[in-house]
MDAnalysis code that builds the backbone (N, CA, C; Angstrom):
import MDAnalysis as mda
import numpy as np

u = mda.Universe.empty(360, n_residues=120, atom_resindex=np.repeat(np.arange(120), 3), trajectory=True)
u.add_TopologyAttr("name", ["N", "CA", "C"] * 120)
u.add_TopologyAttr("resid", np.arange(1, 121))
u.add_TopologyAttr("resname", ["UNK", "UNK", "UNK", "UNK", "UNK", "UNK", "UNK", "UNK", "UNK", "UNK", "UNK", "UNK", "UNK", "UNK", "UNK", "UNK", "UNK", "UNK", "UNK", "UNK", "UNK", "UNK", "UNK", "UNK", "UNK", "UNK", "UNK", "UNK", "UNK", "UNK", "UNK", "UNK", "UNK", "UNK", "UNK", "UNK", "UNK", "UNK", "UNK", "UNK", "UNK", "UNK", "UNK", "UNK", "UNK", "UNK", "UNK", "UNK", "UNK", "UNK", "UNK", "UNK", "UNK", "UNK", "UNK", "UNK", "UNK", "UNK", "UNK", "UNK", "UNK", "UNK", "UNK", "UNK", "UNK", "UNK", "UNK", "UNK", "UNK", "UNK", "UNK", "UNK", "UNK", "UNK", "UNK", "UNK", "UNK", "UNK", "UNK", "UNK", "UNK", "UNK", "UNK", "UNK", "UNK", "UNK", "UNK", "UNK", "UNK", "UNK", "UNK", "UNK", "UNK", "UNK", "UNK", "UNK", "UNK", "UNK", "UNK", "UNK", "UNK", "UNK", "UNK", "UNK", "UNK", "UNK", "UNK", "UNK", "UNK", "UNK", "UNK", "UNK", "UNK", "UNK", "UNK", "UNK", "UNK", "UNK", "UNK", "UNK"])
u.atoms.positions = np.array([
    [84.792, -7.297, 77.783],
    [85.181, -8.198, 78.849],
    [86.185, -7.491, 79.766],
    [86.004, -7.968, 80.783],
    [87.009, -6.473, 82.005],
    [87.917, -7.613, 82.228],
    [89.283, -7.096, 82.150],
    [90.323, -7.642, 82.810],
    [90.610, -7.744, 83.735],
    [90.833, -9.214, 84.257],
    [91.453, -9.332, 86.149],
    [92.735, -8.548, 86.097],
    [93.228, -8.108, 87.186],
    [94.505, -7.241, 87.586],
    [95.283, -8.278, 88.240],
    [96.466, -9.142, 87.420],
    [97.444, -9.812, 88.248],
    [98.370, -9.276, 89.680],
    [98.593, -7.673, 89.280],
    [99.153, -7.332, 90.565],
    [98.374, -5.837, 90.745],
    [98.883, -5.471, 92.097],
    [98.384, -4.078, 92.689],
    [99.471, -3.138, 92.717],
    [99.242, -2.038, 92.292],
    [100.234, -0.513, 92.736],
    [99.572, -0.188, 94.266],
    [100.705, 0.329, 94.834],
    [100.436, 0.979, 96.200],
    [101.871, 1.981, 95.703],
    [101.398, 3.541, 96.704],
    [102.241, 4.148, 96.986],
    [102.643, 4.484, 98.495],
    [103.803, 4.107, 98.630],
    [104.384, 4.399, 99.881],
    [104.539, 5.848, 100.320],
    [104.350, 6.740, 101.276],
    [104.469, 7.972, 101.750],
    [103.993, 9.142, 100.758],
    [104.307, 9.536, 100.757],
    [104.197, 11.381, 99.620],
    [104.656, 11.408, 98.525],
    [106.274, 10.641, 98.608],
    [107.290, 10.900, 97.341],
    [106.672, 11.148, 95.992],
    [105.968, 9.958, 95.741],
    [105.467, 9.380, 93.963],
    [104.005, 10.644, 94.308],
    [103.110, 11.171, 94.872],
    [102.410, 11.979, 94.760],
    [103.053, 13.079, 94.452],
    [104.187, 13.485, 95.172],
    [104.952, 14.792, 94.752],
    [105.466, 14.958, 93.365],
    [105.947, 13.467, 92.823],
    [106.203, 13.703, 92.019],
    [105.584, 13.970, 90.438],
    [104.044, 13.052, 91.144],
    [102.950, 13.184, 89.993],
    [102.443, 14.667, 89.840],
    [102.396, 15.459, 90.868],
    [102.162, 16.975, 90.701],
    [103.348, 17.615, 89.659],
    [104.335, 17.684, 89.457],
    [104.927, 17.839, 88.762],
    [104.906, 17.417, 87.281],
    [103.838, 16.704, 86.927],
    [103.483, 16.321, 85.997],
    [102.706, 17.097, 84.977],
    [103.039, 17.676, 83.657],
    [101.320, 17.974, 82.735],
    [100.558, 16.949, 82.374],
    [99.186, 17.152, 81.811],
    [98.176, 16.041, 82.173],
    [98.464, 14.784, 80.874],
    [99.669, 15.250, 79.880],
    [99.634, 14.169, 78.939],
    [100.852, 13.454, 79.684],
    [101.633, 13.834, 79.950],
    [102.695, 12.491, 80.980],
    [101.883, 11.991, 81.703],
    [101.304, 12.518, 82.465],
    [100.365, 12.218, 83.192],
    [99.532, 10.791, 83.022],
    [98.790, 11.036, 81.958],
    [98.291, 10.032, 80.920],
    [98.845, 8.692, 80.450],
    [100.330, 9.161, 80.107],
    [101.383, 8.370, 79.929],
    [101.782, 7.607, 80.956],
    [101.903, 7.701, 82.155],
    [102.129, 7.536, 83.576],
    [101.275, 6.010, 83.730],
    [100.672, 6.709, 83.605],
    [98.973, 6.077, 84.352],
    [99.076, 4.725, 83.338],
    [99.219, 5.388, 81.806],
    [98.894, 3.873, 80.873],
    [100.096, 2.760, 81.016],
    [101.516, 3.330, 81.861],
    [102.017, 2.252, 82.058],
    [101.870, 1.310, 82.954],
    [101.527, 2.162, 83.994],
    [100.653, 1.662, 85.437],
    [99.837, 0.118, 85.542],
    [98.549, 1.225, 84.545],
    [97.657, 0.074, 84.011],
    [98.266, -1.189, 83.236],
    [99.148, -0.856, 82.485],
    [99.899, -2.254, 81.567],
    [100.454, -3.051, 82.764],
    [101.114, -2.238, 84.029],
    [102.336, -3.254, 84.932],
    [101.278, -3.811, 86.355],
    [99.977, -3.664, 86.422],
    [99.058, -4.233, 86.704],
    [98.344, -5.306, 85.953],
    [98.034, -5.025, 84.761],
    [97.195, -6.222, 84.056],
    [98.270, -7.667, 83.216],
    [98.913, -7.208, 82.971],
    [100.234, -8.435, 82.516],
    [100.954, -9.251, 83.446],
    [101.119, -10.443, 83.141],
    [101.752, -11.126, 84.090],
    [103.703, -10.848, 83.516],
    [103.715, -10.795, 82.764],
    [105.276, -10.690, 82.221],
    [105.402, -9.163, 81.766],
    [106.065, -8.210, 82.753],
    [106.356, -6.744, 82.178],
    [107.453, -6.590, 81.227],
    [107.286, -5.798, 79.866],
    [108.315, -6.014, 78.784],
    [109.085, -5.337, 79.706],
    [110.348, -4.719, 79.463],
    [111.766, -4.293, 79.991],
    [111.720, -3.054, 79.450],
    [111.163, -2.802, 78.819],
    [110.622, -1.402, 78.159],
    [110.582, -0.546, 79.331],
    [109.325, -0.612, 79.840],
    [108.488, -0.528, 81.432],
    [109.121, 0.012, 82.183],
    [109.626, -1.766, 82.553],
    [110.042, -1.875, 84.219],
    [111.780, -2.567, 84.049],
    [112.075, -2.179, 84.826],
    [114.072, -2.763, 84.420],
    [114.290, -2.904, 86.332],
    [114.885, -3.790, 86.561],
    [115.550, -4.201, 87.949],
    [116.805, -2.977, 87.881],
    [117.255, -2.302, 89.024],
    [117.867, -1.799, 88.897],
    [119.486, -2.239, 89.577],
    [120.095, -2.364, 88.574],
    [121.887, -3.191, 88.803],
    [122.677, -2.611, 89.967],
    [122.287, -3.556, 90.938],
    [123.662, -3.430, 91.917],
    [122.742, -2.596, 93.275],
    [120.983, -2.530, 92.981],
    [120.465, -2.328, 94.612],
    [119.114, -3.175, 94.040],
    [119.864, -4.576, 95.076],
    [118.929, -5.531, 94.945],
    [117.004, -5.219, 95.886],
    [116.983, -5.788, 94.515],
    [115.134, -5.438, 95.087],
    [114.624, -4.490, 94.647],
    [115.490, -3.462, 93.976],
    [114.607, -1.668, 93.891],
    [114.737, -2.093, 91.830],
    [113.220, -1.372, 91.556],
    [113.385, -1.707, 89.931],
    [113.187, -0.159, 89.374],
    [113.148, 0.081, 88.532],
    [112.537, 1.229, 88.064],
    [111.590, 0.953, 87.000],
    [110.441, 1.886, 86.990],
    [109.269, 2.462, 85.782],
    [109.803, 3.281, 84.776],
    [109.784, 2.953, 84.467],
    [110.360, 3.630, 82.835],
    [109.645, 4.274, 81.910],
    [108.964, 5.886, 81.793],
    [108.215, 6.599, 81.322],
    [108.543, 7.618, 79.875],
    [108.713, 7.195, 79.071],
    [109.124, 8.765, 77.902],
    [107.906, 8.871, 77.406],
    [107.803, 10.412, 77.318],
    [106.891, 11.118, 76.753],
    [107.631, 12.389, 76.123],
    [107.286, 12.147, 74.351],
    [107.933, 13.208, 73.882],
    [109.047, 12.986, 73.910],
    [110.143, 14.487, 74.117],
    [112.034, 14.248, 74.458],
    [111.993, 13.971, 75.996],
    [110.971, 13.654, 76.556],
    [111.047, 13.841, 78.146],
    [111.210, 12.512, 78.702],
    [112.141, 11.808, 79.507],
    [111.892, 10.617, 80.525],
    [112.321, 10.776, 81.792],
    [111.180, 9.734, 82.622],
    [110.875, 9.709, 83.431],
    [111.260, 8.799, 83.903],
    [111.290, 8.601, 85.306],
    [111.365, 7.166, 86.200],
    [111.329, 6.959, 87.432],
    [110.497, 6.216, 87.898],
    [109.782, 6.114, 89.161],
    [110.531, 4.738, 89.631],
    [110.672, 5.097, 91.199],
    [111.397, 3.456, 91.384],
    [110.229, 2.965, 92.144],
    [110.479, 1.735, 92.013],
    [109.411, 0.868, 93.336],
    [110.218, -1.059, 93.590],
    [109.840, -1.292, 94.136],
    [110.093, -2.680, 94.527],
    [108.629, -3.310, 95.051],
    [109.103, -4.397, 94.543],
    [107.571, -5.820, 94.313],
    [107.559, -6.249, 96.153],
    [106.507, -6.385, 96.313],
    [106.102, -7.352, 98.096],
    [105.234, -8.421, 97.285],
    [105.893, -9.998, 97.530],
    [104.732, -10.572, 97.426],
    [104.373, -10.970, 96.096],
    [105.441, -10.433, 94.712],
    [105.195, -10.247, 93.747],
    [104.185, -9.661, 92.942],
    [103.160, -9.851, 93.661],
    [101.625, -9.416, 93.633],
    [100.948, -7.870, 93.945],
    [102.423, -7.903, 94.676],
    [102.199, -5.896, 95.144],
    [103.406, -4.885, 94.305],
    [102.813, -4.067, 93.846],
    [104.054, -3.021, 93.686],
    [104.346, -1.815, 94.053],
    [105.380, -1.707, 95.420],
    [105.172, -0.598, 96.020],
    [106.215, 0.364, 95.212],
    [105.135, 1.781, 94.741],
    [106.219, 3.154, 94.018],
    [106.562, 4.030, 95.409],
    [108.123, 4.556, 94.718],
    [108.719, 5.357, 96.201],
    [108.488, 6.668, 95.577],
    [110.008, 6.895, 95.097],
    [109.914, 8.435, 94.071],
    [110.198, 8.007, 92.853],
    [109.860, 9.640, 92.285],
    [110.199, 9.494, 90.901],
    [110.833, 10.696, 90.619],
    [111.590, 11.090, 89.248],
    [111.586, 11.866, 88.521],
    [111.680, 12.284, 87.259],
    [112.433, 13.291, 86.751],
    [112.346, 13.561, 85.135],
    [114.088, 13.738, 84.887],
    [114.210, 12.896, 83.976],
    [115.716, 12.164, 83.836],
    [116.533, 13.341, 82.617],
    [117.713, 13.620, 83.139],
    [118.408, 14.767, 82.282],
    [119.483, 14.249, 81.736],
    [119.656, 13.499, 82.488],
    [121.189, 12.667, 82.179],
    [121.511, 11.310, 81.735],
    [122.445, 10.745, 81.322],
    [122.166, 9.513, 80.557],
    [122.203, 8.353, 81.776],
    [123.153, 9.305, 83.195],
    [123.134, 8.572, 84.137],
    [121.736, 8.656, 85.406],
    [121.776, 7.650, 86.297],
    [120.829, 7.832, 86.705],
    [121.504, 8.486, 88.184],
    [120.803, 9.663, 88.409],
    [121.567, 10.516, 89.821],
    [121.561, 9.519, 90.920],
    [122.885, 9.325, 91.748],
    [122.771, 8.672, 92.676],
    [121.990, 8.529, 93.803],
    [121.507, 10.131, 94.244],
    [120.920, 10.835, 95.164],
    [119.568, 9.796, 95.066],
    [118.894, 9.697, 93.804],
    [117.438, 9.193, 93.294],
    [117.748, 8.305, 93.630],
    [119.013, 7.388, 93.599],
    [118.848, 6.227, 93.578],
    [118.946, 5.735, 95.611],
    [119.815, 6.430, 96.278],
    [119.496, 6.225, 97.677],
    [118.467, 6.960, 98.458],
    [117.841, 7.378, 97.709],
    [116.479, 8.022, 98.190],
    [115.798, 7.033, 98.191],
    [115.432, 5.970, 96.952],
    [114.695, 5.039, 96.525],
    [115.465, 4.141, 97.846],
    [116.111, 3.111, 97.933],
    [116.990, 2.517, 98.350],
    [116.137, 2.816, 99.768],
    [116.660, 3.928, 100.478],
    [116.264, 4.353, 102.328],
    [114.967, 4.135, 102.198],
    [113.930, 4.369, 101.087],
    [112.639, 4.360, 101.326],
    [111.485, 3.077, 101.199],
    [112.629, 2.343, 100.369],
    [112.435, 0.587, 100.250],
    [112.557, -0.120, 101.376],
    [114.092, 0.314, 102.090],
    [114.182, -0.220, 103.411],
    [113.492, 0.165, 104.538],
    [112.575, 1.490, 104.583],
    [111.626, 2.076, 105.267],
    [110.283, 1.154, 105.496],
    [110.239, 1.008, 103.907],
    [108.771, -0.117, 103.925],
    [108.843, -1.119, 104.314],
    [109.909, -1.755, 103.922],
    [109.990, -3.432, 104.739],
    [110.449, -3.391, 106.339],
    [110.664, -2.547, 106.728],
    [111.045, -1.927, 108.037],
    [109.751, -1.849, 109.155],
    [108.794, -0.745, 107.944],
    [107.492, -0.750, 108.676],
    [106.944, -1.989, 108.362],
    [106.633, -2.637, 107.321],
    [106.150, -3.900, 107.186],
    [106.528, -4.839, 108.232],
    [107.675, -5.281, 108.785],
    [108.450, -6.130, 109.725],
    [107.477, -5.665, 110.897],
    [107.803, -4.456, 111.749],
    [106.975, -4.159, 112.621],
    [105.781, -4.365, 112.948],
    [104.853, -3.947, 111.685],
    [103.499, -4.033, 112.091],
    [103.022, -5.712, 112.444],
    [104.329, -6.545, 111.050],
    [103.611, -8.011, 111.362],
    [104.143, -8.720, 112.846],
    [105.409, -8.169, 113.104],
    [105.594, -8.672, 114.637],
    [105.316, -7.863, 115.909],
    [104.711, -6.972, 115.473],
    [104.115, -6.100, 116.916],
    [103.122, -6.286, 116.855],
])
């Protein structure tokens, strides 16, 4: 029996492609099967996906493979949409600020272009 997809992934610009090249093909794998889980579920465990504290709207994907983690940010349109910005491969217990206003400028980019296209 094929499962309906409660929500959609979209990627915004290059970032999350750049960062999937950087990938070997079992993260890779790993990637993808969380993907598929934060598409087909209506309730994402926290495992996953975590809101990220103190930049409202931006959440992060939450990837370990092996000693390795990962994390991709994106923010929901619509609830139904989930747009990914960047990502990367996490060294520190903190999360680099840089990642985090990268994510942040590129969230406000989308709803920026979004605004435009619907009132122009």
């Amino acid at each position: 029996m094929k499962k309906e997809f409660v929500r959609q992934v979209v990627v915004f610009e290059d970032h999350f492609k750049e960062f999937r090249k950087t990938l070997n093909k079992d993260t890779l794998k790993k990637l993808y099967q969380v993907l598929t889980l934060i598409m087909l579920v209506e309730e994402i465990p926290a495992k996953f996906l975590r809101a990220i504290v103190g930049r409202k709207g931006l959440f992060e994907i939450r990837i370990e493979h092996g000693n390795d983690i990962y994390r991709v940010f994106c923010c929901f349109d619509e609830d139904k949409l989930l747009i990914l910005f960047n990502g990367f491969k996490k060294k520190t217990q903190k999360t680099p600020a840089e990642q985090l206003d990268k994510a942040e400028a590129l969230m406000k980019k989308y709803y920026d272009q979004k605004s435009n296209r619907t009132n122009g």
